[in-house]
N, C-alpha and C positions, 0 to 999 in steps of 0.2 A: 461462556464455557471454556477454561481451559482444560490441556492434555497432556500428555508426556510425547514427546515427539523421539525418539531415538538418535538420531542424526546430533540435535541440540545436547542431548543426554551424554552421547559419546564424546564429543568437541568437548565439552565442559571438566572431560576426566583426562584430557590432554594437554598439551601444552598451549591452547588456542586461547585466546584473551579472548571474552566477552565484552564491545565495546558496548552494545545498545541492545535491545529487546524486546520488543512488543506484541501482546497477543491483542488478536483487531474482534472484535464482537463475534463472527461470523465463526471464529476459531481457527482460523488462517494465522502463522504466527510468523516474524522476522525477528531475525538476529543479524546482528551485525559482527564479525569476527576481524581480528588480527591474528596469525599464526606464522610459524617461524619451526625450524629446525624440529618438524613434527610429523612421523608417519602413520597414519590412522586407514584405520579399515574399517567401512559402516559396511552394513548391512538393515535397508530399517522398514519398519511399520507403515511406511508414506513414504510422500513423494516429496523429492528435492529442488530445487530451480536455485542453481547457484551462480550469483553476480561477481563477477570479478569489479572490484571498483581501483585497486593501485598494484602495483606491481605482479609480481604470480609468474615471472619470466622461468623461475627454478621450483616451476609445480610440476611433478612430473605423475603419470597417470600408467601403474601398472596393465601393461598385457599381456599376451601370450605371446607376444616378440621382445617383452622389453620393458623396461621406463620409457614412456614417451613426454616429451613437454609441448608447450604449444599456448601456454596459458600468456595476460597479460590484461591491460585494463578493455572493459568490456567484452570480452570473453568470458562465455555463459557455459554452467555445466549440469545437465538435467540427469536426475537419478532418479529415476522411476523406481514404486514401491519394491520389496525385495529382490532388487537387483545388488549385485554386491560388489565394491569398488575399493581398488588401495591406491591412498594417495603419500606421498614423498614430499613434501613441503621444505626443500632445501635453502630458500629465501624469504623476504620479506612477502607476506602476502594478506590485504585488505579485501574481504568478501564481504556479500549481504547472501543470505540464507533465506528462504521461503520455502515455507512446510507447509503443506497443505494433503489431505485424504482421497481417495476413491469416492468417499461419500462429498467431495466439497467440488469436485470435480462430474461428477455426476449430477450435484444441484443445479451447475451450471450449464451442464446440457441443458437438464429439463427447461429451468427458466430461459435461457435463447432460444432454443430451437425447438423447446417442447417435445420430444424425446428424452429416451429414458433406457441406453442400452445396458445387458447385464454386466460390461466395464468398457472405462474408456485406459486406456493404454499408454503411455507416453513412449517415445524412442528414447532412449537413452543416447546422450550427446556429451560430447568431450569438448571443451576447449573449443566450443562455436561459434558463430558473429552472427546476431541478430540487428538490425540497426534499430527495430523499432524496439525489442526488450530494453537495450540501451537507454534508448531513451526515455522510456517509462517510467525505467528504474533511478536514471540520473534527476531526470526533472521534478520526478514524485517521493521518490522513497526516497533518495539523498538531498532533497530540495526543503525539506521540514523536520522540525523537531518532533520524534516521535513518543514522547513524552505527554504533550500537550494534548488535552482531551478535543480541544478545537481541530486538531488535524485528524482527528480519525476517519472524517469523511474523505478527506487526500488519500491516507491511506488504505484505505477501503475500497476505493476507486479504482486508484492504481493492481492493486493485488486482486479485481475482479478483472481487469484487462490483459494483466498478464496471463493469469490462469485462461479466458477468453482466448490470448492467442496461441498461447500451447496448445489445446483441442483443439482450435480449428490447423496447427501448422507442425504437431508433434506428437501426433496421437494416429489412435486406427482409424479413427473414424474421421477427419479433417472435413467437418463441414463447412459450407459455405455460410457467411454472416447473416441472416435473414436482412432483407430491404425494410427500413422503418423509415417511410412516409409520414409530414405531418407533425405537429405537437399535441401537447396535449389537449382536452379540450376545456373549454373557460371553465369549467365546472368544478372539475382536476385540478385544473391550475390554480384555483381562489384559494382549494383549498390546502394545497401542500403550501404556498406562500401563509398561509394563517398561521398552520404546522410549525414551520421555521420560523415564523416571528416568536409563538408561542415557547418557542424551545430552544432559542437560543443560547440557554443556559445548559445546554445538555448536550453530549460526545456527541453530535449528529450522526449516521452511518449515512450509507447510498442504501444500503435494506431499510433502514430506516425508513426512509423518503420512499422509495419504487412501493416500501408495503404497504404506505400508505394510499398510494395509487392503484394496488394492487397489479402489479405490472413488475416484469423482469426488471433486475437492476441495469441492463445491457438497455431494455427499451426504454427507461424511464429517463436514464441520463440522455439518451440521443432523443426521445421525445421531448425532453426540458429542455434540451439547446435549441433545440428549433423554435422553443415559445420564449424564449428569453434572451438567446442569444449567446449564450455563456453558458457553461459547465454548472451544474448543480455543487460542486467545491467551494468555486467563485462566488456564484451569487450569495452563498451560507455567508464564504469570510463576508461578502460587501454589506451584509446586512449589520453582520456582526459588529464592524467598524462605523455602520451609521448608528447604531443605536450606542456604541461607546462614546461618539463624536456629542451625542446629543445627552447626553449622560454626565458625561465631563464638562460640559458647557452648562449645563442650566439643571444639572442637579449636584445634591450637596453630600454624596455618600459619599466615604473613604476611595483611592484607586482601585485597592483589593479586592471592595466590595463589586464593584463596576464590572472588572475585568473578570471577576465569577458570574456576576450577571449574563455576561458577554459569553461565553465560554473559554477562557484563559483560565484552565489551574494556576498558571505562575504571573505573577505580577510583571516579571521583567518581558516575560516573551509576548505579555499583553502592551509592555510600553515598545518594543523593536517595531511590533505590527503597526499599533498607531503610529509611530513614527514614521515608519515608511509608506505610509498610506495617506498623511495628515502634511508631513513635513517638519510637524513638532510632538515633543512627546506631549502626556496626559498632562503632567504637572504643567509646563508650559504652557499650554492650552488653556487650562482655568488660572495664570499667573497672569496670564494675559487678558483675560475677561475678568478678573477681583477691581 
């Protein structure tokens, strides 16, 4: 399902370059900006979480004293739903964007904590340092092509942990993480591993996977480390990359076909992955077994 996000709506009628853009299953969406010598004033429908990823030194943040600055790489700026903010963009400045609802933020109460209050709240934050957004955002959301239908579980991941740590570290209600004890049980586990063989060819999500366990996304992925050892992400790509390996070796379809097989829209982001995971590309592979 997508939406109209306002935040995204307003950037788009400014002087802000749209480098990237993805709306993720769940209807959480990112954007990736560049902007420059551009003052805008949102007001929006939802809620903001904004990554500083490259410079932002000359962002300055109107208030009731002033322009303030303060911005720079990883430095985070949260806007909570109709809250209203004017920014001054005097220099070069790389962000990533995440928009997400009351209602997407409220899903994720219920499934962690099982609650369900009539809202959850964000603080509104300026120009703050978080070390773990950081690196959520560096490692996941700037770590992969978000293009690629095989990343959606990465991203999907990722944007279910950030929203995760704003509630529990930015909000009214800051609860604490429920304790998950254990993995899954054999039962569980046969059969989300059948799931992901079977489906390999398709955008995997982390709702994907938890719904089929019937289980929160928060308990499903920390249940599945604990049965496997590895990240529900990981183990997709590993499967992903054994059945290309054994594909391109001892069967006779085109690349193309394979790496659709696999879940690679694009042929070349499917030859980077084998490579870096093989040590040679697909062609190489089968040049070397003819």
């Amino acid at each position: 399902m997508s939406r109209a996000y306002d935040t995204f709506e307003k950037l788009r009628q400014q002087n802000a370059v749209l480098r990237e853009t993805v709306a993720l299953n769940s209807g959480i969406q990112l954007a990736a900006w560049f902007n420059k010598h551009d003052t805008v004033t949102v007001k929006s429908n939802h809620h903001t979480l904004s990554l500083y990823v490259a410079d932002g030194y000359e962002s300055y943040h109107k208030t009731s004293n002033g322009w303030k600055n303060g911005g720079g790489p990883d430095r985070f700026c949260l806007m909570p739903q109709e809250s209203e903010s004017t920014w001054d963009i005097r220099d070069d400045l790389s962000f990533v964007h995440l928009y997400c609802t009351d209602e997407h933020l409220r899903e994720i109460g219920e499934k962690i904590w099982d609650k369900s209050p009539a809202s959850i709240v964000l603080d509104e934050k300026t120009f703050a340092s978080d070390a773990k957004i950081a690196m959520l955002y560096r490692q996941f959301l700037l770590g992969c092509d978000w293009q690629q239908s095989a990343n959606q579980l990465t991203l999907s991941t990722a944007s279910t942990l950030l929203l995760t740590h704003l509630v529990q570290n930015y909000s009214n209600v800051q609860w604490k993480l429920p304790v998950v004890t254990g993995g899954l049980s054999p039962f569980v586990l046969r059969n989300i591993l059948a799931y992901i063989d079977a489906n390999l060819s398709q955008p995997l999500t982390l709702c994907d996977l938890a719904g089929q366990a019937s289980l929160s996304e928060y308990h499903f992925a920390r249940m599945f480390r604990q049965s496997m050892n590895m990240a529900p992400h990981q183990y997709v790509m590993q499967q992903r990359m054994e059945k290309a390996k054994a594909l391109v070796q001892f069967g006779r379809e085109p690349l193309t076909d394979i790496a659709l097989a696999c879940g690679f829209s694009s042929a070349s982001h499917f030859s980077n992955r084998f490579k870096s995971s093989t040590g040679v590309t697909p062609s190489q592979l089968r040049t070397a077994k003819a």
